[in-house]
VEXDREN-2710 file (C-alpha; in Angstrom, 1 decimal):
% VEXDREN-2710
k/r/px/py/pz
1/UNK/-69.8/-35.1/-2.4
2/UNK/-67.2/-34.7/0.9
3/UNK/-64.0/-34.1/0.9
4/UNK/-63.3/-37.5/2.3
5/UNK/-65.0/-39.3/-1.0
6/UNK/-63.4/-36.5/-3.0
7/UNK/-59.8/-37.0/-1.7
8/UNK/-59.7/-40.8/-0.8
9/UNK/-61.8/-42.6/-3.3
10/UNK/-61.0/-43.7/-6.8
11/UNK/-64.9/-44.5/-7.5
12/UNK/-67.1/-42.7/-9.2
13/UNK/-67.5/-39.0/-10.7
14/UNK/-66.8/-35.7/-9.5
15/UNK/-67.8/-32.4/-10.9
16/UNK/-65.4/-29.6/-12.2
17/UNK/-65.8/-27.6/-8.7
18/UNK/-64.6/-30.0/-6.6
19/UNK/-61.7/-30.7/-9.2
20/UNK/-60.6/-27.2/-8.8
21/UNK/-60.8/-27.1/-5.4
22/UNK/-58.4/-30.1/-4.7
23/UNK/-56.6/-30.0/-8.4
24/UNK/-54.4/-26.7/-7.9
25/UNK/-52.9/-27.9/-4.4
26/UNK/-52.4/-31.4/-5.8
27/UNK/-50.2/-29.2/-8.4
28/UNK/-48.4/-27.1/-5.6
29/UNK/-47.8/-30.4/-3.5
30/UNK/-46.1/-32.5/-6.9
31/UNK/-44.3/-29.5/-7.5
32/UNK/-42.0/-29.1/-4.5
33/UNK/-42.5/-33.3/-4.4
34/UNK/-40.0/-32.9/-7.0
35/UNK/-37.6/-31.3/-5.1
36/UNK/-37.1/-34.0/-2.4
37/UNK/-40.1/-34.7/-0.3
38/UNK/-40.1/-38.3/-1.0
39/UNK/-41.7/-39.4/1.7
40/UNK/-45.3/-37.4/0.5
41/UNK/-44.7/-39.7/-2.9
42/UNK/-47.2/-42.4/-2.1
43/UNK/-49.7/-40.4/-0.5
44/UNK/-49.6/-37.3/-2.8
45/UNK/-50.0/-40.3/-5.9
46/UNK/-52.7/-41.6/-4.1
47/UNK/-54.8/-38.3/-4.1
48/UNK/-54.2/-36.9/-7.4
49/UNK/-55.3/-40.4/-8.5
50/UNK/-58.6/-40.7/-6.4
51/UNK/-59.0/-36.4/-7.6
52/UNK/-58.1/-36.8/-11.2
53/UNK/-59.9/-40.5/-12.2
54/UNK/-62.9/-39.3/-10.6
55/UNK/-62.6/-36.1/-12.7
56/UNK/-61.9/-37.9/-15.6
57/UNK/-64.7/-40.5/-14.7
58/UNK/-67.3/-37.9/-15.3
59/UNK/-65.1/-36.8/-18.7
60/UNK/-65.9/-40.2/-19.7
61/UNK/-61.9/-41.0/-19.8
62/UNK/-60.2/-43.7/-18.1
63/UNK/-58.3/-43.1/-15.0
64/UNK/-55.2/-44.4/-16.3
65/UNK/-54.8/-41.0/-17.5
66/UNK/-54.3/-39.3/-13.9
67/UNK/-50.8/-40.9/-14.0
68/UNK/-49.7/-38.0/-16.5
69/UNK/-49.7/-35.3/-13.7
70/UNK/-47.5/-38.2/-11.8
71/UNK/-45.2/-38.7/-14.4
72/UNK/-44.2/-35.4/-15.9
73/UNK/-42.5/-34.3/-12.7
74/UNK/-40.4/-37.3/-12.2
75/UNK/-39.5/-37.2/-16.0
76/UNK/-38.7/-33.2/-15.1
77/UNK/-36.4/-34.9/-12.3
78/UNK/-34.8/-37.3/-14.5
79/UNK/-34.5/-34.8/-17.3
80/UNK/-32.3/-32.3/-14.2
81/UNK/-30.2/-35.5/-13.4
82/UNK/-29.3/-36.6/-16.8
83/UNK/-28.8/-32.9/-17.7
84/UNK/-26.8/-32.5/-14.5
85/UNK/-24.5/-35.6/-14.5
86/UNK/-24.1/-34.9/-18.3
87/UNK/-22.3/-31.7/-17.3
88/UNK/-19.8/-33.3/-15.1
89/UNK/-18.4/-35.3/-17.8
90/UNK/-17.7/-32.6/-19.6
91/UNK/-15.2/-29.9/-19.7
92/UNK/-17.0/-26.7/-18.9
93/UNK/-15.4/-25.0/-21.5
94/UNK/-16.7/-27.4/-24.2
95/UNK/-20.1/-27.7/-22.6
96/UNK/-23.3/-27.1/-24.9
97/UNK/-25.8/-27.2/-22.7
98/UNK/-25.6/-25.7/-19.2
99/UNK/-27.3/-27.2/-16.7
100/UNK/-29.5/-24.4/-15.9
101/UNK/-30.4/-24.4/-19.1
102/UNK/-31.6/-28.1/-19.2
103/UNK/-33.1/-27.1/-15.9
104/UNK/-34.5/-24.3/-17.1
105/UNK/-36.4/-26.1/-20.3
106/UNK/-37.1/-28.9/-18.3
107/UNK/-39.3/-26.6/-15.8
108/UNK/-40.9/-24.9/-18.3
109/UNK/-42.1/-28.5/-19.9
110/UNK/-43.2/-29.4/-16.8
111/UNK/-45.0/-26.3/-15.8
112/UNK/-46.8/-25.9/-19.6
113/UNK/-48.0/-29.9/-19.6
114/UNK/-49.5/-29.4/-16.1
115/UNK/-51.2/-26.6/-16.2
116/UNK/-52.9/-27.4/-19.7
117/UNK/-53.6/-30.5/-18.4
118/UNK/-55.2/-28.8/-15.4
119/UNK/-57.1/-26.4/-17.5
120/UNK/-58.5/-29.4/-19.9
121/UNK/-59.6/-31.3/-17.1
122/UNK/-61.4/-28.6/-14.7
123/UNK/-63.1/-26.8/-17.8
124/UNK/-64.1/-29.6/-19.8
125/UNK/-67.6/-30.1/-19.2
126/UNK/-68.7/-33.5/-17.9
127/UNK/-70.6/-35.9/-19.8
128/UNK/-74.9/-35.2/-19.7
129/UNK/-76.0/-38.0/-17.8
130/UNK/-74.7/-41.1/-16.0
131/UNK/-71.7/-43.4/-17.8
132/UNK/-70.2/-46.2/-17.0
133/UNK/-68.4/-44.7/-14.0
134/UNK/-71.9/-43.8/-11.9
135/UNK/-74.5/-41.2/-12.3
136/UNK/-73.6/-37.2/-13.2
137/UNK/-72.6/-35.7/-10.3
138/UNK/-74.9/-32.5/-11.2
139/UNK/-78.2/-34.5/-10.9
140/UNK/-78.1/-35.8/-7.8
141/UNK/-81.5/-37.6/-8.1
142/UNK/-80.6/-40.0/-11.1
143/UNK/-80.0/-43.2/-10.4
144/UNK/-76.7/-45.1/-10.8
145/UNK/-76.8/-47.0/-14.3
146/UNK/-76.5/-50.8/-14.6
147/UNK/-73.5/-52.7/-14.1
148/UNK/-72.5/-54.5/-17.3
149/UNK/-71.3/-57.9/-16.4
END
């Protein structure tokens, strides 16, 4: 499969190698996404997207499931603001929670739930055979199955 059909298409099923190969900078790249790049938001969804429901294709999972590496940084992001504008409305004497604290918690969420979720979907052998999602990417010679209308 290229890296084109790997990286920019939603389709198919893709095999745990060429998961790991894209999945750990798709990590790095939602990572510091978190810390401000905005601007790689679209195209950084876009990819883990095409990556992951391809991955998950061959899994035999919906797609709808690579929006769990999306979400758990921006709920890491919500979980600094609310921590951090929590703190200014309270004296920091009387404070329960510092907000390196709720930083610190909230990283360690974040970092836990994606790399297990990493780890689950590039070990997780693929299903034997073709599914509903196209043929197995490790038989190159069987044919796509059917289309059920």
């Amino acid at each position: 499969m290229s890296v084109w059909r790997v990286l920019f298409s939603p389709f198919g099923r893709t095999g745990r190698r060429a998961f790991w190969l894209a999945g750990p900078p798709l990590l790095l790249a939602h990572t510091f996404m978190v810390y401000g790049a905005i601007v790689l938001v679209l195209p950084l969804g876009y990819l883990t997207v095409c990556v992951w429901g391809k991955r998950l294709h061959d899994l035999g999972k919906t797609a709808w499931l690579a929006l769990i590496p999306l979400l758990v940084p921006w709920a890491f992001g919500v979980a600094i603001a609310v921590g951090v504008i929590r703190q200014w409305d309270v004296p920091s004497e009387s404070a329960g929670v510092s907000s390196s604290e709720v930083f610190g918690a909230g990283f360690a969420l974040f970092a836990i739930v994606e790399i297990a979720l990493h780890i689950w979907v590039g070990a997780a052998p693929g299903q034997d055979g073709g599914n509903k999602h196209g043929p197995d990417p490790r038989r190159r010679d069987e044919a796509a199955p059917e289309a059920s209308t």
